[in-house]
N, C-alpha and C positions, 0 to 999 in steps of 0.2 A: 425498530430501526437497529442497525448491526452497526457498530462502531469496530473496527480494528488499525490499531497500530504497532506496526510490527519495525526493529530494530534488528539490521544486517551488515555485520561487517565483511567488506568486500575483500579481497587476495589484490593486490597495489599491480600486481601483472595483468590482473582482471578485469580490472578499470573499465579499461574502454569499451568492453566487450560488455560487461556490466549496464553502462550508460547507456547504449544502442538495443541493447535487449529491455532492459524495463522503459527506455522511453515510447518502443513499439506494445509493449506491454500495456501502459497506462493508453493509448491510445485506443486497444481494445477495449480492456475494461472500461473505461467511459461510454461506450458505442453500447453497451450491455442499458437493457432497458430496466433492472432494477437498482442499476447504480445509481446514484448520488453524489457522488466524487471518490474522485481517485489521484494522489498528489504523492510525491517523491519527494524528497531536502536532502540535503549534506548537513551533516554537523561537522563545524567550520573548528570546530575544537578538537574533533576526534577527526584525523584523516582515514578517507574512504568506510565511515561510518556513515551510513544510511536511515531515512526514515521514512515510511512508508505509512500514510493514512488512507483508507479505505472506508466509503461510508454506503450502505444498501438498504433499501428499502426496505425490508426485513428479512429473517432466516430464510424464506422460499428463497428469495433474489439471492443471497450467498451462497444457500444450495445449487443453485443454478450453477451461480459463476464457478465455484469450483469445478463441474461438469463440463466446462465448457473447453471446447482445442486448445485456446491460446493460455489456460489456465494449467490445460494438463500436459503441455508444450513446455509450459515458464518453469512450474515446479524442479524436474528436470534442470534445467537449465542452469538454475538458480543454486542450486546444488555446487553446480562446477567451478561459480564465483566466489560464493562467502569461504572467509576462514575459518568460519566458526558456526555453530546452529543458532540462528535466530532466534529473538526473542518479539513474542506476541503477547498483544494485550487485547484480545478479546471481549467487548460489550455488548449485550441484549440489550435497549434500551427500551423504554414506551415513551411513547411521542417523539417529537423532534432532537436530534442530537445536536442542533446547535442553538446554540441561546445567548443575545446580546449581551455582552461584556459592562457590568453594573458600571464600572472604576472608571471606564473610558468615555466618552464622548467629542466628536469631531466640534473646534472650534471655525 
């Protein structure tokens, strides 16, 4: 399983243009059949600061998605909004990347 989460800070002119490109964006990528999820946030602390998680079935399925129009469309794209080059955290995982939270349980 491929874990990535990648941090982008957006140009405050760019915003809107920002929002309407990766929301079409994550819509692709989801539609991709070795995705797993694909989800967007604001961090509410840092304005126009982005986070991006992505989860795929393994390296084939990332290989793919990178390969893919709307991927090699985004990249591009993605360029013309951040002020700054993004930071990524890149994981190979074995087995499942998500795993029940020990500390919590629903009352």
């Amino acid at each position: 399983m491929i874990l990535i989460v990648l941090k982008a800070q957006i140009r405050p002119d760019k915003r809107d243009e920002w929002l309407s490109g990766i929301s079409e964006y994550k819509k692709n990528v989801n539609s991709e059949p070795g995705n797993i999820s694909f989800d967007y946030h604001e961090n509410f602390e840092k304005e126009n600061e982005f986070v991006i998680v992505e989860v795929f079935r393994d390296g084939d399925a990332g290989t793919a998605h990178v390969q893919t129009d709307h991927a090699q469309n985004f990249f591009p794209f993605m360029s013309t909004v951040v002020s700054e080059k993004p930071k990524i955290n890149y994981q190979d995982i074995d087995g499942d990347a998500w795993n029940e939270m020990a500390e919590v349980t629903p009352q």
